[in-house]
N, C-alpha and C positions, 0 to 999 in steps of 0.2 A: 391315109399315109401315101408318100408317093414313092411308087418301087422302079429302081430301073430296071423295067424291062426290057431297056432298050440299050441293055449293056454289051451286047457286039458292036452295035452302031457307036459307042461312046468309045469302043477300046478300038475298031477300026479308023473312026473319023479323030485318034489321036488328041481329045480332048482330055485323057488321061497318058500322055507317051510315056510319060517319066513314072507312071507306075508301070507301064507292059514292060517298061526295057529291066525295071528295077526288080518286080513281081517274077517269082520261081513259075512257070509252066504248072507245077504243082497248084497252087492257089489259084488260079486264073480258071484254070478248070473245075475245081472248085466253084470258084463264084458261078460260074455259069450255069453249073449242075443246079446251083440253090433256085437262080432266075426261074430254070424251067421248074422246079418241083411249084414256086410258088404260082404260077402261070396255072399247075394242077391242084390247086388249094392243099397243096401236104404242104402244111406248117413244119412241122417236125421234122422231115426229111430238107427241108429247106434249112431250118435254124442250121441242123446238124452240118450241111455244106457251107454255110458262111460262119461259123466258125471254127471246123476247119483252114478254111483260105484264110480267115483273120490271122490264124494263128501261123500259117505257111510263110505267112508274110504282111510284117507287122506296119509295112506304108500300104497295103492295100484299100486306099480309105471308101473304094464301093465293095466290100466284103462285109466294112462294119458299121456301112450307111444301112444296106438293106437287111445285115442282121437287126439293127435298132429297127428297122420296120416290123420285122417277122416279129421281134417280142414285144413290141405294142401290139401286135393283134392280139397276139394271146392274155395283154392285159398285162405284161411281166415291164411297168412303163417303168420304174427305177432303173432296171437294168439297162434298160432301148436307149436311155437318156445319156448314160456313159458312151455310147457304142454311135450316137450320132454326134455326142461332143467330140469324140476321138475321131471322125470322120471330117467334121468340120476344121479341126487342127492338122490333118494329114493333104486332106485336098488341095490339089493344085487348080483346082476349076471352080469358078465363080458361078457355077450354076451350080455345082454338089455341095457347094458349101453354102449357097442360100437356102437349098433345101433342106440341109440339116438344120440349120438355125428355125428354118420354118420349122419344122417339125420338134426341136426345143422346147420350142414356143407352145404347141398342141400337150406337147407330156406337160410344162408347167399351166398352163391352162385345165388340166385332168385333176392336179394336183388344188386347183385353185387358188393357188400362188403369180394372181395375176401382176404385181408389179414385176415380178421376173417374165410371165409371160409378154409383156410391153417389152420391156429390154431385148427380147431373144426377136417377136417378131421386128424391132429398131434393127437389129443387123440383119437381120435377111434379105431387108426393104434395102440397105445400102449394097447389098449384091444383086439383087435385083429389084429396082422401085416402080416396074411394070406388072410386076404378077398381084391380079386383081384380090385373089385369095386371102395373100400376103396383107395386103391392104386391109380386108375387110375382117381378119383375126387381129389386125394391129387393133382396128376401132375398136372393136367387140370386147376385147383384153382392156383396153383406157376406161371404158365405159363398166366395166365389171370393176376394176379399182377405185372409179369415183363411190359407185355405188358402197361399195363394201368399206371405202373412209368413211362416208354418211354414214354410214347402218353403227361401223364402231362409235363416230363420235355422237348419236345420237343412245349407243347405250353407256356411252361414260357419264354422258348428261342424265340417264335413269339413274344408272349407279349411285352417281353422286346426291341427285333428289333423293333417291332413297337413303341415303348414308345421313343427308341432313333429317329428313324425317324420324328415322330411328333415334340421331341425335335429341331431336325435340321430343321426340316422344320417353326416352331416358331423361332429358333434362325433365320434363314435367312430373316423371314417375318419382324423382329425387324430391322433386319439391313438392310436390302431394305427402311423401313422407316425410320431407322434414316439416311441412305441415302441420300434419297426424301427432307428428313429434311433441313438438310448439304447443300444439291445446292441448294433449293429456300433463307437459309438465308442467302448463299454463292453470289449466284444472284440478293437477295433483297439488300446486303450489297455493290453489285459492283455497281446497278443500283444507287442506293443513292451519290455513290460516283461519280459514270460517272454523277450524275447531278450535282453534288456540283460543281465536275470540270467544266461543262460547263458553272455553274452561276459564277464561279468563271476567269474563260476564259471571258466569256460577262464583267463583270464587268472591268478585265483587260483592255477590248479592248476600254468599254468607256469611264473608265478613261483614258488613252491613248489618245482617240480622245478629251476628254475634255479637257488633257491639250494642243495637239496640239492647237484646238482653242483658248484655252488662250494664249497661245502663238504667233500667231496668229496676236490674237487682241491685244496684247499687240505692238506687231512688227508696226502693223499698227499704232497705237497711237501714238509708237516713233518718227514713220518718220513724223506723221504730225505735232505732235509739234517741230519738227528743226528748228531754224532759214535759214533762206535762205539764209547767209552766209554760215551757216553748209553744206547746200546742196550744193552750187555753191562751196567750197572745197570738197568734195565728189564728186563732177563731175569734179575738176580740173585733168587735166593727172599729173601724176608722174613724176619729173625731172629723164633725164638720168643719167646712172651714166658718172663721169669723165672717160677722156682714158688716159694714163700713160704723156702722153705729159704734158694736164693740168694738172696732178697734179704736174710736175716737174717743171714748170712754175709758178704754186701758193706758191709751195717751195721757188722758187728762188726769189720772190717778196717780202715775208716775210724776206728771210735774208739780204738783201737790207735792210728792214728797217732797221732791229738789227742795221745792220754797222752803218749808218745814228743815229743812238738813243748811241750809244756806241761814236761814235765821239764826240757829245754832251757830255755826260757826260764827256768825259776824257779835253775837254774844261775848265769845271767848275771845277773841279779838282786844273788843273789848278789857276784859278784865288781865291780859296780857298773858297768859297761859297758850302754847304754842302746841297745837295739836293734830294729831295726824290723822287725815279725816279718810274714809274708805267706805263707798259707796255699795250702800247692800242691796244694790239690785243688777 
């Protein structure tokens, strides 16, 4: 941090006038009190004089430039960071006011809120664009916010791989169960059927046997009410058939009669009696 301790030279060489003329005696002596204590490393005894003088006089803007120094040493950088913004809006001089912006700049840098640390060291550099320091917290700040955009978008690209992954790997867990699903009611549905067919196959096969024994028994029942004539034709053997001989011999028997039955008639013809003739074969 930078302390003025070079605060008689800044209130003599009237690079502050319109604070001596405006500032109570009271706070002026103050401030300076604090200058020396901090010259003797008593922090405490310094805080306590610049805010005092802050408070004796409230445009004093180096009472609560180098209070904001004093409670950044101590680590108390929230508070310092009021106390140099309030410095930097009071100041009439373009060197206390780049140094507060410097210093801005150092507490959001602490906090590692560097794109605000870029912006704070951008105004200091416009009060003063020679001071090397200034320069080299500008770069330091740029180059800590490229970093830390990469670092982010580099874990939203994990983030996200991993969000699809989990997705995939839940899509898969769904569909492995509805899988698991699929074959037990694929296999419940085959088993119900492979039974059905087999009650349905049994069923066939007793009805089948049932009717064969009705069958059966009916077969039985026929034969035993036959008369015994029935039977004893049922046992008789089969006539042969004729061989060409007899049947040319049964031919010729029959037309023998015709002749015989024809003479007759032409007989009666004859004798004029009109008769009705009926062939007995």
């Amino acid at each position: 941090m930078r302390n003025l301790i070079l605060f008689l030279t800044l209130i003599l060489g009237a690079s502050e006038a319109s604070l001596a003329q405006q500032s109570p005696k009271e706070s002026l002596k103050n401030t300076y009190e604090g200058v020396l204590f901090l010259d003797q490393s008593e922090s405490s005894k310094a805080e306590q004089s610049f805010r005092t003088a802050s408070a004796q006089d409230t445009l004093n803007a180096i009472a609560d430039y180098n209070l904001g120094n004093t409670l950044f040493e101590i680590g108390a950088e929230e508070e310092s960071f009021g106390h140099f913004k309030a410095a930097s809006q009071k100041s009439t001089s373009e060197s206390l006011s780049h140094q507060a912006f410097h210093n801005m700049g150092n507490v959001f840098m602490k906090r590692k809120e560097y794109e605000n640390a870029v912006q704070a060291y951008k105004e200091a550099l416009k009060k003063n664009p020679d001071d090397d320091e200034t320069r080299y917290n500008y770069a330091l700040a740029k180059k800590m916010l490229e970093d830390e955009q990469q670092q982010n978008d580099q874990n939203q690209d994990q983030d996200q791989n991993q969000n699809q992954d989990q997705d995939q790997d839940q899509e898969n867990q769904d569909q492995d169960q509805q899988n698991e699903g699929g074959d037990s009611e694929e296999n419940g549905d085959q088993d119900e059927s492979d039974s059905e067919q087999d009650q349905s196959d049994k069923g066939g096969d007793d009805q089948q046997e049932k009717e064969e024994q009705k069958k059966g028994d009916g077969d039985q029942k026929q034969e035993q009410g036959r008369k015994p004539e029935d039977q004893r034709q049922n046992n008789t053997p089969q006539p042969q058939e004729l061989s060409k001989e007899q049947i040319e011999a049964l031919l010729q028997a029959l037309q023998n009669e015709e002749n015989k039955v024809q003479e007759k008639m032409n007989a009666q013809k004859v004798q004029g009696r009109k008769l009705k003739v009926e062939k007995d074969w």
